[in-house]
Kinemage of the C-alpha trace (Angstrom):
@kinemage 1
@onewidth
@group {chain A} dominant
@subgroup {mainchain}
@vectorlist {calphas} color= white
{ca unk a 1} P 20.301 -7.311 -0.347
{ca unk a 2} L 21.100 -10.020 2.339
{ca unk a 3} L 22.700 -13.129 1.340
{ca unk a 4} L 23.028 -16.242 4.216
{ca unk a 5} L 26.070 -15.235 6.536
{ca unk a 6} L 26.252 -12.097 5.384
{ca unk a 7} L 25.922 -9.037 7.152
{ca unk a 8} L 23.859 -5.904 6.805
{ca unk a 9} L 23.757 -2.555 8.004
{ca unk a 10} L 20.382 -1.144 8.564
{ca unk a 11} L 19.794 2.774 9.950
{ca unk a 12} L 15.784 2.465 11.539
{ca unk a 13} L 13.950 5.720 12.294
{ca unk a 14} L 10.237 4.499 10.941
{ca unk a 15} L 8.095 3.937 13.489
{ca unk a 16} L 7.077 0.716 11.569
{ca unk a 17} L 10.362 -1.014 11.733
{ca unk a 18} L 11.879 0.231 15.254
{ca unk a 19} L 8.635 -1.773 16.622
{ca unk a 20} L 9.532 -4.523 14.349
{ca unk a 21} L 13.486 -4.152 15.896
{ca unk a 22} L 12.103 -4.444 19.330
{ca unk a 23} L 10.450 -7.195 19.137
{ca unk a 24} L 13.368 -9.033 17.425
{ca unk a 25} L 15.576 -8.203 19.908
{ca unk a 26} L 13.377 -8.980 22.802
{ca unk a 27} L 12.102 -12.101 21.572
{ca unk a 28} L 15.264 -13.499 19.563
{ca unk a 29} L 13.329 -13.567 16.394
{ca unk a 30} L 14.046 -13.122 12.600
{ca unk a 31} L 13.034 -10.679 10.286
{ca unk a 32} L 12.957 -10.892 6.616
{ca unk a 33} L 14.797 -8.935 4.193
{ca unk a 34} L 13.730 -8.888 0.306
{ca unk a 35} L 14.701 -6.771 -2.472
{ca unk a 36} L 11.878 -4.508 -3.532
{ca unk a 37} L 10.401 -4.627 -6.931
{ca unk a 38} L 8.102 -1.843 -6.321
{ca unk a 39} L 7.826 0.974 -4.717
{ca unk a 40} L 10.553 2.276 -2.224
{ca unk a 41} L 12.697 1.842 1.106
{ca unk a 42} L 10.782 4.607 2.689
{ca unk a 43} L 7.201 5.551 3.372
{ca unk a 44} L 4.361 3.512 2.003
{ca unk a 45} L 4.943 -0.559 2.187
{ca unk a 46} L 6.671 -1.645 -0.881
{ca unk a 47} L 5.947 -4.500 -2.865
{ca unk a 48} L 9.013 -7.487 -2.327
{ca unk a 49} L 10.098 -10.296 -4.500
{ca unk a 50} L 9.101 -13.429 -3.800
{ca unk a 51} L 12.645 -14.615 -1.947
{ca unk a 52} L 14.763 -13.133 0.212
{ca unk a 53} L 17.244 -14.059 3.139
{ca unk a 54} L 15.916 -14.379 7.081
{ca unk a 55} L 17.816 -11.533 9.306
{ca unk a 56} L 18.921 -11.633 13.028
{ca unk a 57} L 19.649 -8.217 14.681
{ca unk a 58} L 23.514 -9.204 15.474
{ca unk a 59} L 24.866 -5.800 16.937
{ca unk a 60} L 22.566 -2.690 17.963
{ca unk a 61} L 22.890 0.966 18.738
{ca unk a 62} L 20.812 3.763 19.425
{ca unk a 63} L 22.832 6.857 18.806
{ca unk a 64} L 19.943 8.947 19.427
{ca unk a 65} L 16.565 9.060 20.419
{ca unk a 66} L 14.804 7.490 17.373
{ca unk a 67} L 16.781 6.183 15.753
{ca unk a 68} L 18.110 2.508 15.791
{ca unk a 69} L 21.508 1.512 14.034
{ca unk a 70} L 21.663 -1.931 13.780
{ca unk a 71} L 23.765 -5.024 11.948
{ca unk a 72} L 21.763 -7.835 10.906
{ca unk a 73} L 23.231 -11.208 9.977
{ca unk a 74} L 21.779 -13.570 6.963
{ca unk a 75} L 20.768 -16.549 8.035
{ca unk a 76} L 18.211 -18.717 5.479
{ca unk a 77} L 16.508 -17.929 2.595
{ca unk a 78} L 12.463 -17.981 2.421
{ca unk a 79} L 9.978 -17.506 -0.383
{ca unk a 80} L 7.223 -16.165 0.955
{ca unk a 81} L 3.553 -17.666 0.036
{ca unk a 82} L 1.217 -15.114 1.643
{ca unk a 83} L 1.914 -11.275 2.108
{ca unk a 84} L -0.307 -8.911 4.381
{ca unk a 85} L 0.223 -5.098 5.019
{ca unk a 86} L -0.544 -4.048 8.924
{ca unk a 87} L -1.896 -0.994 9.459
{ca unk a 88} L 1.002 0.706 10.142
{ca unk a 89} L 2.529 -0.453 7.153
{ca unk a 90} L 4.500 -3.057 8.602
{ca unk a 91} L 4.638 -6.148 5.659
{ca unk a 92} L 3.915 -9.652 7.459
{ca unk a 93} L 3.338 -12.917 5.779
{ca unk a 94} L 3.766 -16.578 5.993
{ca unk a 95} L 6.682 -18.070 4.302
{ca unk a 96} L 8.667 -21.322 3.436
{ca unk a 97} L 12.702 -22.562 3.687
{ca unk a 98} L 14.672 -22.729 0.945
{ca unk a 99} L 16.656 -25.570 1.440
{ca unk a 100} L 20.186 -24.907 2.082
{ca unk a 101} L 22.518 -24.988 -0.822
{ca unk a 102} L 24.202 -28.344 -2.487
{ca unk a 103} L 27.594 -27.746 -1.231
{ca unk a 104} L 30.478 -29.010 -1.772
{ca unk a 105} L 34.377 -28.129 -2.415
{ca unk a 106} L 34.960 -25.049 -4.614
{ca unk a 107} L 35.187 -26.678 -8.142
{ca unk a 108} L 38.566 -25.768 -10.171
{ca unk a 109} L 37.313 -23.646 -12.625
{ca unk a 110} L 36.435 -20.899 -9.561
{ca unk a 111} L 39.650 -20.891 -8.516
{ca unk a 112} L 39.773 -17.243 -9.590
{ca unk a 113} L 37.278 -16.622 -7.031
{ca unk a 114} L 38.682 -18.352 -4.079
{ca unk a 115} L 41.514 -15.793 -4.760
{ca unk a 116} L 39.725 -12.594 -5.500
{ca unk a 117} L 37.956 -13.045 -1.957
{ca unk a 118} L 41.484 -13.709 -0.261
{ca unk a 119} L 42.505 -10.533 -2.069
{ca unk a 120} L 39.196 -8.746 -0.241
{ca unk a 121} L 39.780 -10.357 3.088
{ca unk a 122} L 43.764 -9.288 2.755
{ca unk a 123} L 43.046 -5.738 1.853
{ca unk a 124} L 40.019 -5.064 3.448
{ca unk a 125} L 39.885 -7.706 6.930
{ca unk a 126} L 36.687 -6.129 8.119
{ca unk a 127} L 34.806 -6.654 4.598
{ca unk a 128} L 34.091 -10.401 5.445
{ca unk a 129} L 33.480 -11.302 8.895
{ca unk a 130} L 34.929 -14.510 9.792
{ca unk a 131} L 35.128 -17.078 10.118
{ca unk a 132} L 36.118 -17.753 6.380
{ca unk a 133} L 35.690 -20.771 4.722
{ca unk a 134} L 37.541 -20.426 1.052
{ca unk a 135} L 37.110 -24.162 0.549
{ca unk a 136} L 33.210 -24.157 0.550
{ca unk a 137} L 31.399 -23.086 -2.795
{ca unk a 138} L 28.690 -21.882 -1.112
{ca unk a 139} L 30.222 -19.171 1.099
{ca unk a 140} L 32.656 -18.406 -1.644
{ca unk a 141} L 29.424 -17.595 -4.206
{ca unk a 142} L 27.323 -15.934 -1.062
{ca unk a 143} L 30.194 -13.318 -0.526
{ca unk a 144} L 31.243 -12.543 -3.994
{ca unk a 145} L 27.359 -11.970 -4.982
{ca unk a 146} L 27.212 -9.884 -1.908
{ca unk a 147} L 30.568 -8.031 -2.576
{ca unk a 148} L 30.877 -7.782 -6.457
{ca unk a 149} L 28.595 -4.382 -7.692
{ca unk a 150} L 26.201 -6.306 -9.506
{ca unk a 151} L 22.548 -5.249 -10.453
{ca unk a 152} L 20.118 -5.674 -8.203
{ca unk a 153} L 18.387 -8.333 -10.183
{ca unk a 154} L 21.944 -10.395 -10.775
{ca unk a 155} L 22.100 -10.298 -7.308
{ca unk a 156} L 18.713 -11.797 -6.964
{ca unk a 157} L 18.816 -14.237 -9.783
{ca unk a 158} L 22.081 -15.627 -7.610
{ca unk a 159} L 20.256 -15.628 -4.272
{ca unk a 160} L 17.492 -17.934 -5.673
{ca unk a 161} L 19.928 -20.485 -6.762
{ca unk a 162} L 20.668 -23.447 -4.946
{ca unk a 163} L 23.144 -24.935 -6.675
{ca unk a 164} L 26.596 -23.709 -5.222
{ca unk a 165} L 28.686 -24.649 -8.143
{ca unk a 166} L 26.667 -23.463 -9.977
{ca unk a 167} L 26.383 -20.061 -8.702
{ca unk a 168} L 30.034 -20.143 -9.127
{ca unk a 169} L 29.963 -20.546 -12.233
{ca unk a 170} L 28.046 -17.769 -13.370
{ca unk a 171} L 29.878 -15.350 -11.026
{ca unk a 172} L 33.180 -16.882 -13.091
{ca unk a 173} L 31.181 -15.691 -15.908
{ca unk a 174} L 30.503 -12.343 -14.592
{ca unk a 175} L 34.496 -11.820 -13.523
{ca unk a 176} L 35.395 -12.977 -17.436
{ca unk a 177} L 33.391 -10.519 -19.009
{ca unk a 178} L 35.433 -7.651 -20.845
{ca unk a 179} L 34.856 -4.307 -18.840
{ca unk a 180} L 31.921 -2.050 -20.180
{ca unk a 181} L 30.201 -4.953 -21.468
């Protein structure tokens, strides 16, 4: 999963998405990047949620012949209102913005969050790319969703938010939880 200003890793060897890859990088264009609730990464087209985060190819590599290691950056989120499958199996559809998140200071109760993610950028500086900003709720719920090993649809149920003190305040709920639970 992508979340806004987050990054992402991506290894590309099908045929499908290095095409894709070139003409983001050629054209300065976006991609989209959904979590898949059918099917599977590779091989025939899988079937996406409805939202997901916008991607631009931020770093690029091509170790070898074939195959394209790239780091794409989150930018906005999308729901998408139409889906077609090419035939090379390349998704494509027409899509709207998500409005950017109510922001606002982190609220007191998430304190424990602003310092959990200064513990992650201490330990681990690479983890987070800057530039941080600890006193926004909305970065401070984007990376923690992204960080935290969360289920795929937790993840997703806190991408589709768009309240960011909110968002905070479920991940507070999620950190309070007793382990194994």
């Amino acid at each position: 999963m992508l979340f806004p200003g987050g990054r992402l890793p991506l290894r590309i060897f099908e045929q499908r998405y290095l095409g894709m890859a070139k003409v983001c990088l050629k054209d300065n264009v976006t991609f989209g990047v959904c979590l898949i609730r059918e099917g599977r990464e590779v091989g025939e087209p899988a079937v996406p949620v409805e939202v997901g985060t916008l991607a631009r190819i931020a770093e690029w590599d091509m170790p070898q012949l074939g195959v394209l290691q790239v780091v794409a950056r989150g930018e906005g989120r999308f729901r998408i209102l139409e889906r077609r499958v090419q035939p090379d199996g390349l998704a494509r559809g027409r899509v709207e913005a998500i409005a950017d998140d109510r922001d606002g200071p982190v609220p007191a109760g998430a304190a424990r969050c602003v310092r959990l993610l200064e513990r992650v950028i201490q330990e681990t500086p690479d983890a987070i790319a800057a530039p941080h900003r600890l006193d926004s709720a909305s970065w401070v719920g984007m990376r923690l969703a992204e960080l935290l090993p969360l289920a795929p649809e937790s993840k997703q149920e806190l991408l589709e938010m768009t309240d960011a003190a909110a968002r905070l305040d479920r991940l507070s709920g999620l950190l309070s939880r007793p382990q194994g639970v």
